[in-house]
C-alpha positions in Angstrom: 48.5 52.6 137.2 45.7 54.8 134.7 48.8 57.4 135.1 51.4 54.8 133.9 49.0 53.5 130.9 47.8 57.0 129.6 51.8 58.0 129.6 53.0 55.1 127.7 49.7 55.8 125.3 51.4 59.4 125.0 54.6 58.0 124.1 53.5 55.6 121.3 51.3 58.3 119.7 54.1 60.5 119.7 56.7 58.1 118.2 53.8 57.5 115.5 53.4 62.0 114.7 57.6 61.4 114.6 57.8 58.4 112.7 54.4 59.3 110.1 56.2 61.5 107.6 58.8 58.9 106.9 56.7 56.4 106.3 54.4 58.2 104.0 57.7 59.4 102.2 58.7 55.7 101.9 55.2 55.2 100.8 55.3 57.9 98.4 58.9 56.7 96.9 57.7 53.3 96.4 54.9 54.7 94.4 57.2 56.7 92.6 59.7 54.0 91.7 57.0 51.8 90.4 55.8 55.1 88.3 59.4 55.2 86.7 60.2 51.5 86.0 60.1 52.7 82.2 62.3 55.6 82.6 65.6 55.5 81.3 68.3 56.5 83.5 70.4 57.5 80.6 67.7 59.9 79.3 67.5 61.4 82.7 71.2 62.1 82.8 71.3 63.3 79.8 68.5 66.1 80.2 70.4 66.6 83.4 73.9 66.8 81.7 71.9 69.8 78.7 71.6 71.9 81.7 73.8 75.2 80.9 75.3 77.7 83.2 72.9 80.4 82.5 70.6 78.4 83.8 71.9 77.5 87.0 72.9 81.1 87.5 69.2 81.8 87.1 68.0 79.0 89.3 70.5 80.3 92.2 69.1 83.8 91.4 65.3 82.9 91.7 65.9 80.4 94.7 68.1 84.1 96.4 65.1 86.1 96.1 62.7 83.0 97.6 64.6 82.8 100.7 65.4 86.7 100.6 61.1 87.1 100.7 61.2 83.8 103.3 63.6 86.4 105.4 61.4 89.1 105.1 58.4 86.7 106.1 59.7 86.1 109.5 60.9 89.1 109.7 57.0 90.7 109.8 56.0 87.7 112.1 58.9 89.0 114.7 57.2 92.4 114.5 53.8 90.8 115.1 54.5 88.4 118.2 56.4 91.4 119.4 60.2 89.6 120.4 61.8 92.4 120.5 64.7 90.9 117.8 66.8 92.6 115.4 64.9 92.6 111.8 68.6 91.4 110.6 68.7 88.7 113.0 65.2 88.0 112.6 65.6 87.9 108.6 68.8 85.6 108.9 67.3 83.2 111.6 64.1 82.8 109.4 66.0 82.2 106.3 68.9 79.5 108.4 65.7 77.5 110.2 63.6 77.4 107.0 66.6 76.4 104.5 67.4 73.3 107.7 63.7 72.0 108.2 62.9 71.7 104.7 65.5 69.0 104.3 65.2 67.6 107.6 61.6 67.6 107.9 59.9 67.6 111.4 59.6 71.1 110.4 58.2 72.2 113.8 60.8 70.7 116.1 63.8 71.7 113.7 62.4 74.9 113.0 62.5 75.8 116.9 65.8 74.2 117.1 67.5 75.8 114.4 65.8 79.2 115.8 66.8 78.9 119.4 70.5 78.4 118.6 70.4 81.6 116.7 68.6 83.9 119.0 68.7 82.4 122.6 67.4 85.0 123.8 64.1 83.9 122.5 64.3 80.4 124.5 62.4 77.3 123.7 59.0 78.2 123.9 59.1 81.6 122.2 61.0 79.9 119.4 58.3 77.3 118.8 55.7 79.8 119.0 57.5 81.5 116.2 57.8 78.6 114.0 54.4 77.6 114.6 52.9 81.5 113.8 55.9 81.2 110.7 54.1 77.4 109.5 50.5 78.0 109.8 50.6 82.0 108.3 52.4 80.4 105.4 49.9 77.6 104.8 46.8 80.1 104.5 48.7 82.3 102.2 49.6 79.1 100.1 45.7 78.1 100.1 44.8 81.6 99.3 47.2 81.9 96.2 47.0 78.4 95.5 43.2 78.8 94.6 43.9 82.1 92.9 46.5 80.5 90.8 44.0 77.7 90.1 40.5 79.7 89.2 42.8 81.8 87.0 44.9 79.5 84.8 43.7 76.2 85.3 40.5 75.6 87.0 40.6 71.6 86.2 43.1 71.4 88.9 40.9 72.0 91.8 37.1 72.0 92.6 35.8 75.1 92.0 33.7 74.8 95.6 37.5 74.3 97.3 38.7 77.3 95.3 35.9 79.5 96.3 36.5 78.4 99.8 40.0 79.7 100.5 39.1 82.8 98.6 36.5 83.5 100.8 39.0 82.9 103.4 41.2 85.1 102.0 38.4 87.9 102.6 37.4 87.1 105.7 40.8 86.9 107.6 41.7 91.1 107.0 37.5 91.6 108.0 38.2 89.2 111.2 41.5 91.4 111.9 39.7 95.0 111.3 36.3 93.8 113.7 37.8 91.1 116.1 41.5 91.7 116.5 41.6 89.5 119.2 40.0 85.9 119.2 38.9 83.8 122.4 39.2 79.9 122.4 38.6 79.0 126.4 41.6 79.8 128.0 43.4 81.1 124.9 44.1 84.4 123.4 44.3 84.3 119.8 45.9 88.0 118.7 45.5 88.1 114.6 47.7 89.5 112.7 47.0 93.7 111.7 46.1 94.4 108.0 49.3 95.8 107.3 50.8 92.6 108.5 48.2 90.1 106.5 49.1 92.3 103.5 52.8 92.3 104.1 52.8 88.3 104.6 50.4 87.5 101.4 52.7 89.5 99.4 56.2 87.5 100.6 54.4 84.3 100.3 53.4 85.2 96.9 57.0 86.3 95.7 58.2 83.4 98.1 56.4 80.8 96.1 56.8 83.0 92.3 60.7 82.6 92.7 60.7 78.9 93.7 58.7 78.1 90.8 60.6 79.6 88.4 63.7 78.5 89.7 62.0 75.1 88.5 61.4 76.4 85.4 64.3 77.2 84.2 65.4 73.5 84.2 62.5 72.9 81.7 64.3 72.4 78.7 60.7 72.0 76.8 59.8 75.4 77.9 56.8 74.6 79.5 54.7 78.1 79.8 55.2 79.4 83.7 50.9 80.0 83.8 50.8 76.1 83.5 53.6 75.3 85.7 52.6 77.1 88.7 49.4 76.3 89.3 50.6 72.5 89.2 53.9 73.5 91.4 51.6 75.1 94.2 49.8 72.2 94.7 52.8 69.5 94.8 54.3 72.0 97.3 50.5 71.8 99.3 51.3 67.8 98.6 54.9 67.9 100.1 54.0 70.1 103.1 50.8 68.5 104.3 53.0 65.1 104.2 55.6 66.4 105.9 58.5 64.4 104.7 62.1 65.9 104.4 61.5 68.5 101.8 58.1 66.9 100.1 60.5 63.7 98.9 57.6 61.7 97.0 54.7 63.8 97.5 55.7 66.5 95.6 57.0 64.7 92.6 54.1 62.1 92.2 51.9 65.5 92.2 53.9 67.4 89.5 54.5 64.2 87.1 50.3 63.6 87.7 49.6 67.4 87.2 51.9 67.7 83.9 51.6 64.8 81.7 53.1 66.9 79.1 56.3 66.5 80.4 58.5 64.1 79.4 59.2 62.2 82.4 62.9 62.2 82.2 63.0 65.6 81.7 60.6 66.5 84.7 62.7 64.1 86.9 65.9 65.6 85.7 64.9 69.2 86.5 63.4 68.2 89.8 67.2 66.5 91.2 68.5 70.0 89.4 65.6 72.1 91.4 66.6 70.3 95.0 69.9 70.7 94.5 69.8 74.7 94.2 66.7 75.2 96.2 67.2 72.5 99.2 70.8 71.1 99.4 73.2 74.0 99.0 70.8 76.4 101.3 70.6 73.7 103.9 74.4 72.8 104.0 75.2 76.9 103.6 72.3 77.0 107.2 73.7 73.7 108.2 77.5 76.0 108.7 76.1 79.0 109.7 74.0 77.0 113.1 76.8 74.7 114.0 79.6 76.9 113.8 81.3 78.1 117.4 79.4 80.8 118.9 80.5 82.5 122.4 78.0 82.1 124.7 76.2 84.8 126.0 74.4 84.6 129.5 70.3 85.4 128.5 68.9 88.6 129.6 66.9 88.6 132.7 62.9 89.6 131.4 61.4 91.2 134.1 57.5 92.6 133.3 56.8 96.0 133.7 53.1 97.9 133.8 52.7 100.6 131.6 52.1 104.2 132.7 52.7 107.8 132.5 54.8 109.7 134.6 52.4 111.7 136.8 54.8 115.0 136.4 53.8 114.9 132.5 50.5 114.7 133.2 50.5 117.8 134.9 52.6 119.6 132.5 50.6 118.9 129.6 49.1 122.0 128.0 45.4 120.2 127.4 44.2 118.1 130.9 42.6 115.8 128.9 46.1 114.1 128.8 44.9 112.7 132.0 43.6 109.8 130.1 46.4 108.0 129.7 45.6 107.3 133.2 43.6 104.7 131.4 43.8 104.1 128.3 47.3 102.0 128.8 49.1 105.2 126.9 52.7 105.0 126.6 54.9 107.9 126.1 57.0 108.3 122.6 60.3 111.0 123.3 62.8 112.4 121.5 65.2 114.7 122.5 63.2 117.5 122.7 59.8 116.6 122.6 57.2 113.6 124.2 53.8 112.7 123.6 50.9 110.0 124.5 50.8 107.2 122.0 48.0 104.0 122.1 48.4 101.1 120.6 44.9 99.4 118.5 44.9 96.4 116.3 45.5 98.3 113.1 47.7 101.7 114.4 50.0 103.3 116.8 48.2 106.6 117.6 49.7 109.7 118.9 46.8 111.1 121.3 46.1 115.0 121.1 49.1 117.4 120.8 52.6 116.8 122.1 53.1 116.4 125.8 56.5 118.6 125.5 58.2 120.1 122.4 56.9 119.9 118.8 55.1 117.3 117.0 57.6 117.7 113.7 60.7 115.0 115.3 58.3 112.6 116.7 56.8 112.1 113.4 59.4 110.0 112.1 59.9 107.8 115.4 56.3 107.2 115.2 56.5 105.7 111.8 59.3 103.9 113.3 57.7 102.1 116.1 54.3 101.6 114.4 56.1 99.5 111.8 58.0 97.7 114.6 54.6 96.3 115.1 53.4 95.9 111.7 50.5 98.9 112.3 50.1 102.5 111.0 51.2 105.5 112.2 48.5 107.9 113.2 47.9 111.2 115.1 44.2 112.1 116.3 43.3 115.2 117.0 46.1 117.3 117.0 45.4 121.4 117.2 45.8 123.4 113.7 49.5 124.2 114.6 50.4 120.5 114.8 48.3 119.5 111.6 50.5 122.4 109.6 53.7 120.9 110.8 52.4 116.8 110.0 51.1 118.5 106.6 54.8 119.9 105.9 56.7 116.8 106.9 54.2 114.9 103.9 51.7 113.8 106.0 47.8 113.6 105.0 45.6 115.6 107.4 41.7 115.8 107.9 39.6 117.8 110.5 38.1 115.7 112.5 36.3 117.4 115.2 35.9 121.0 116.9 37.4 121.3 121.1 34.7 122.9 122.8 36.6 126.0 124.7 35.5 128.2 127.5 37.9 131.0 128.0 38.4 132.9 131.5 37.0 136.1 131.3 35.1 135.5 127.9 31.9 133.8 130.0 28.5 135.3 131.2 25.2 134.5 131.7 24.1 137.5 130.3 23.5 138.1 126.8 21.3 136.2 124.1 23.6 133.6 123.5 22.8 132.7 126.8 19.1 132.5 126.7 18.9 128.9 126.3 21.2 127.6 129.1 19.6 130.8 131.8 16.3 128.8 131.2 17.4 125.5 132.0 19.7 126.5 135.0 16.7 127.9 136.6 14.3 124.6 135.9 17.3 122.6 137.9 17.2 125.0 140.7 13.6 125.2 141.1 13.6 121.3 140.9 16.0 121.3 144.2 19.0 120.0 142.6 22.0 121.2 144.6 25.8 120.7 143.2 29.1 119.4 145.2 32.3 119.2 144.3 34.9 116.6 145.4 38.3 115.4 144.3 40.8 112.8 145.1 40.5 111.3 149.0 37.1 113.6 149.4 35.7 110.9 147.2 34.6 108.7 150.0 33.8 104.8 149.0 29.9 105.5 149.6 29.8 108.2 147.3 32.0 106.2 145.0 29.5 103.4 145.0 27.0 105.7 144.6 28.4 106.9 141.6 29.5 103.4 140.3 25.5 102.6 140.6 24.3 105.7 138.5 27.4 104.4 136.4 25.4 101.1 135.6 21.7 103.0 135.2 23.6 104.9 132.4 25.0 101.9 130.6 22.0 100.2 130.6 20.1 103.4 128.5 23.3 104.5 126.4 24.9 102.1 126.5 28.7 100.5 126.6 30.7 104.1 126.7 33.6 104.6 124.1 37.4 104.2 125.6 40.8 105.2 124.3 40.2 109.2 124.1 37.3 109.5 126.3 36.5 107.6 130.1 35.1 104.9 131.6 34.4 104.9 135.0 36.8 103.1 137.2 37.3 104.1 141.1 40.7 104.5 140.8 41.0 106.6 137.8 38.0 109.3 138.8 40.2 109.8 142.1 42.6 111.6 139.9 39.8 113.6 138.9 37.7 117.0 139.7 33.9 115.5 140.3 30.9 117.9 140.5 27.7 115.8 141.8 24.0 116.4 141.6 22.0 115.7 144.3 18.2 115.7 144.9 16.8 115.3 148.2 19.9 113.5 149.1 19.6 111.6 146.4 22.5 111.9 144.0 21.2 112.2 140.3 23.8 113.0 138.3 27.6 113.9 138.5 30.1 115.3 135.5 34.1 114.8 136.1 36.8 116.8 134.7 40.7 116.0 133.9 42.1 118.7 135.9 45.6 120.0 135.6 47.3 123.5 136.2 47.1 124.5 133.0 43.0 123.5 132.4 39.9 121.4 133.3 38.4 119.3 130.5 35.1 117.6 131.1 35.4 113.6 130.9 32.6 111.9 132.7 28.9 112.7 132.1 26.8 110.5 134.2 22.6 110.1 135.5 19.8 107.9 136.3 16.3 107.9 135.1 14.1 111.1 135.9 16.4 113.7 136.0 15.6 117.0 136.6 15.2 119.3 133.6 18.8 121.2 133.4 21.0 119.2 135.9 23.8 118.8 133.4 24.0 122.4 132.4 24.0 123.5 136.4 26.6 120.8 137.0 28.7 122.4 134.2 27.8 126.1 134.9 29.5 125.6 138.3 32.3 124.2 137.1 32.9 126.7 134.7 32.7 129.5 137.0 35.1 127.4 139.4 37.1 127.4 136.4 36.8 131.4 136.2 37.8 132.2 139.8 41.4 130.2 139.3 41.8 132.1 135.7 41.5 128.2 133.9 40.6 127.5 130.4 37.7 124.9 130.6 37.5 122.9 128.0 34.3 120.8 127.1 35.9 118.5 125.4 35.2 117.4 121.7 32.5 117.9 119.7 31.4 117.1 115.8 33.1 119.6 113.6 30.8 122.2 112.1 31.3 124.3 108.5 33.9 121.4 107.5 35.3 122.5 103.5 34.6 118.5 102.7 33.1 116.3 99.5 29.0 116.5 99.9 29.5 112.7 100.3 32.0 113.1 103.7 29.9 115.4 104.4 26.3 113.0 105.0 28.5 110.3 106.2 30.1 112.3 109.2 26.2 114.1 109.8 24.7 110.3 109.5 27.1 109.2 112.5 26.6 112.5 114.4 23.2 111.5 114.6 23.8 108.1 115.0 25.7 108.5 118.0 24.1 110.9 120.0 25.9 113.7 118.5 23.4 116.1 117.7 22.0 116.5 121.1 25.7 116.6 122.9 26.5 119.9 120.2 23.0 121.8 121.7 23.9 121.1 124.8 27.7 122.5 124.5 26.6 125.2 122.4 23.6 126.8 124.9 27.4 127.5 126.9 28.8 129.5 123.8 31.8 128.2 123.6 35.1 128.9 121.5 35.5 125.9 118.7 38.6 124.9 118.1 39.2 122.6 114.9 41.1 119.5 115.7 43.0 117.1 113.1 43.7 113.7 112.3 46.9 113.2 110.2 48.7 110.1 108.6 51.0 109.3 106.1 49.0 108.8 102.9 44.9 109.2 102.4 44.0 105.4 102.8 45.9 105.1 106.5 44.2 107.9 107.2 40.7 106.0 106.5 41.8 103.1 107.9 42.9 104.4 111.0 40.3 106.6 111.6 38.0 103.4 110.9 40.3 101.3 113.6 39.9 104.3 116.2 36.2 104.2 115.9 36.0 100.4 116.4 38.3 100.4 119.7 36.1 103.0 121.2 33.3 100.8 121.0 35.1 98.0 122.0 34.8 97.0 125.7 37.6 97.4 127.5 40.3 94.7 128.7 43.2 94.4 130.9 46.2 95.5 129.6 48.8 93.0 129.4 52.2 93.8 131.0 55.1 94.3 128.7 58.1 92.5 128.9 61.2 94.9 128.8 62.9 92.8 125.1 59.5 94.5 123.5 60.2 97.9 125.2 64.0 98.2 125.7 65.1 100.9 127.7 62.4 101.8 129.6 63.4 103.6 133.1 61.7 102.6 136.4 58.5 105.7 135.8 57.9 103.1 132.2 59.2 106.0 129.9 58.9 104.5 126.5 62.3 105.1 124.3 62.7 107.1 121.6 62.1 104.9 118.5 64.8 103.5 116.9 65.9 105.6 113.4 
């Protein structure tokens, strides 16, 4: 009975959300006809009939380029929900389902309707969530240029207070995409738009919303200036949209006859019926054609989830171990015909991870522009060796050094010497404190010593910290199996333990772990015996990376990157790699122009402090043509 009740509850207050923006229209147009009892038809007509040819060659012009930027508006919202669609289809679907709801109204439901007939593949719910991302992006960049247009040519239209507010929105939304790309509500997972994309969609909405007013304009015979017109015209089309009757009937003229008194009212009426019938009725009856005419029907692909991963054989190929991450870090793998590397996606950049698994970097450049605009991010490569950065720098690319690879070479170590004296001294305060080292690897990790490590895991944390991801580990049982481990014990208590990626080609520390009171030196005997491991099976060792030292920089780069050094811990970690003398190796970051460069570097050092999440599993329309090991396709051209 309750379930009866609350269902026929639903069903009126859905008939009233249908039935609402009609009656507000009729409302609306009953306001409007009593406005015009004094208008003379035959002075409408007759502004109507002065209309000349130029003009409506200019009004079809400026109402092209709207729905050209309406196109390209969808088009960047495609990239951001990731659908996998054609930016042509996508363009010509946006412009079809936009030129149909604003007619029809119910712009929600006709908007997924008119979308799901032209890209099935989508299917109902995907469509909706695309009109709904489509409708509520566009409203925010209408408030945002609305109160620009406003505070700058006619701040008697609206409250300052209301004008200040959606500016301050306006510069919170990119700060909320930089710092929190990804928003929480309960049960719901909010993923913002990137910058590139909030600037890409402010800028289509802004010509989107340019063009329609001028194609208004131009049936002003009066020549009313365009700075007074389109503050007035933003907010008639904020009127007709927050109605939501078929294309803003009533709302949006009552607005624009309220807003401009200085109109004549048969000339404002006039070029209104001339404005809908360029800018609503021959767009909608051209859509109208293009959605009802016969299609052949095609069966709907099959979307099958896959997990990403890298294929373990390119793991061990790679020339630098520390590839291993990708074990991780949810890497993918960007190829071309003769070359593949690890690539990470963040909120703000698609990141090509150390040097190229196979081949040179110079041919993947391009197919990582590709895909990061695919996805509305930037295309960015972090720390690359010198060889790499020459070849980024030739293709046009912007390159910074960004940190030194701390390098022991077989052969080049000793103990001996000066250099030395340092790390001889605190190898023998471990030793004379009993600390004795192990070393372990894959199923000689057993789960007690894996929980024992997980535990000195959590003492670590809670002194240093949450550790940084995407280049550099976390500890996870699964992922330090894949690992060389050296442990630390005292008294059969373990105290400290270090892991390395470990490949044929090299080891490179990853994991640097202890509890509270530890033993003067354990880290350096932990390392020392690795590297001398490292020395009997003629292996480079790498140390992984460290702040860059003698950097040719601006005095003003130069105290920001010692200020973070310090900051984060990286004063101490350079004594501690340099008491083993190692080789430095300079390592780049390199993007197309200076500010993606700063920007992605920015966005890399936010997702290392982020904590980490599960990956979600990507649905083969995003990554088409991956094989059965998740090989990610070369990037379209």
């Amino acid at each position: 009975m309750a379930w009866a009740i609350g269902s026929r509850l639903w069903a009126r207050s859905g008939w009233v959300r249908l039935s609402a923006p009609f009656l507000i229209g009729a409302a609306c147009l009953w306001l409007l006809a009593g406005r015009l009892t004094s208008l003379e038809p035959a002075l409408m007509w007759q502004a109507f009939n002065a209309v000349t040819l130029s003009q409506w060659l200019a009004a079809a012009l400026a109402t092209a380029v709207s729905f050209w930027s309406l196109g390209r508006y969808d088009a960047v919202m495609h990239r951001h929900l990731r659908t996998g669609v054609p930016e042509g289809r996508a363009q010509v679907s946006g412009i079809t389902a936009i030129a149909l709801s604003q007619v029809l109204g119910l712009g929600m439901l006709t908007g997924t309707l008119a979308r799901w007939r032209l890209l099935p593949d989508l299917g109902p719910l995907r469509a909706a969530k695309m009109t709904a991302a489509v409708a509520a992006s566009f409203l925010l960049a209408w408030a945002v240029i609305a109160a620009v247009a406003c505070a700058a040519l006619a701040p008697a239209l609206l409250p300052g207070w209301l004008a200040g507010c959606a500016i301050a929105l306006a510069l919170s939304l990119p700060l909320l995409s930089l710092l929190r790309p990804t928003l929480r509500i309960r049960r719901w997972r909010l993923r913002l738009p990137s910058l590139h994309a909030i600037g890409a969609i402010g800028f289509f909405a802004l010509i989107d919303t340019l063009a329609a007013a001028a194609a208004l304009q131009v049936f002003l015979l009066e020549g009313l200036p365009f700075t007074a017109l389109f503050p007035a015209f933003l907010l008639a089309l904020g009127a007709g949209l927050f109605a939501g009757t078929p294309g803003g009937v009533g709302p949006f003229e009552l607005t624009l006859l309220a807003l401009l008194p200085q109109v004549a009212e048969a000339e404002m009426v006039a070029a209104i019926l001339g404005f809908r019938l360029v800018y609503y009725a021959i767009p909608a009856t051209i859509a109208a054609v293009h959605v009802f005419r016969p299609r052949t029907h095609t069966p709907a692909r099959p979307r099958t989830r896959i997990k990403r991963r890298v294929p373990e054989d390119l793991l061990l190929r790679a020339l630098r171990a520390e590839a291993g991450i990708a074990r991780q870090n949810n890497a993918r793998v960007l190829a071309s015909p003769h070359a593949s590397a690890l690539t990470v996606d963040t909120s703000q950049s698609l990141t090509l991870l150390f040097d190229p698994l196979t081949g040179p970097i110079t041919p993947l450049l391009p197919r990582l522009a590709a895909a990061a605009r695919a996805s509305n991010r930037l295309p960015l490569v972090y720390k690359c060796s010198a060889a790499h950065a020459i070849a980024a720098r030739r293709a046009g690319w912007r390159v910074a050094r960004v940190a030194d690879e701390a390098m022991i070479v077989p052969g080049d170590f000793s103990l001996s010497g000066s250099r030395h004296r340092q790390l001889r001294r605190k190898v023998r305060q471990a030793e004379k404190a009993g600390v004795v080292i192990t070393q372990s690897s894959g199923s000689d990790l057993s789960p007690r010593l894996i929980d024992q490590m997980a535990a000195l895991d959590q003492q670590w944390k809670q002194t240093h910290g949450e550790p940084r991801g995407l280049s550099m580990g976390r500890f996870e049982a699964g992922y330090i199996r894949h690992q060389r481990v050296y442990c630390a014990w005292q008294k059969d208590r373990l105290v400290a333990f270090v892991s390395f990626h470990e490949n044929p080609n090299q080891l490179c520390l990853d994991l640097m772990r202890h509890g509270a009171g530890l033993p003067d030196g354990t880290m350096h005997l932990l390392t020392l015996r690795a590297i001398e491991d490292a020395g009997r099976a003629n292996l480079p060792l790498s140390l992984a990376a460290m702040p860059a030292r003698d950097v040719a920089e601006h005095a003003l780069l130069s105290r920001i990157r010692t200020r973070v050094a310090k900051k984060t811990g990286g004063d101490g970690l350079c004594r501690f790699k340099d008491s083993f003398a190692p080789r430095r190796i300079a390592l780049y970051i390199a993007a197309p122009t200076h500010a993606s460069l700063i920007l992605g570097a920015v966005d890399l050092a936010l997702t290392m402090r982020r904590r980490p999440s599960q990956p979600d599993a990507l649905p083969t329309a995003d990554e088409e043509g991956y094989d059965e090991r998740g090989i990610a396709p070369a990037a379209p051209m």
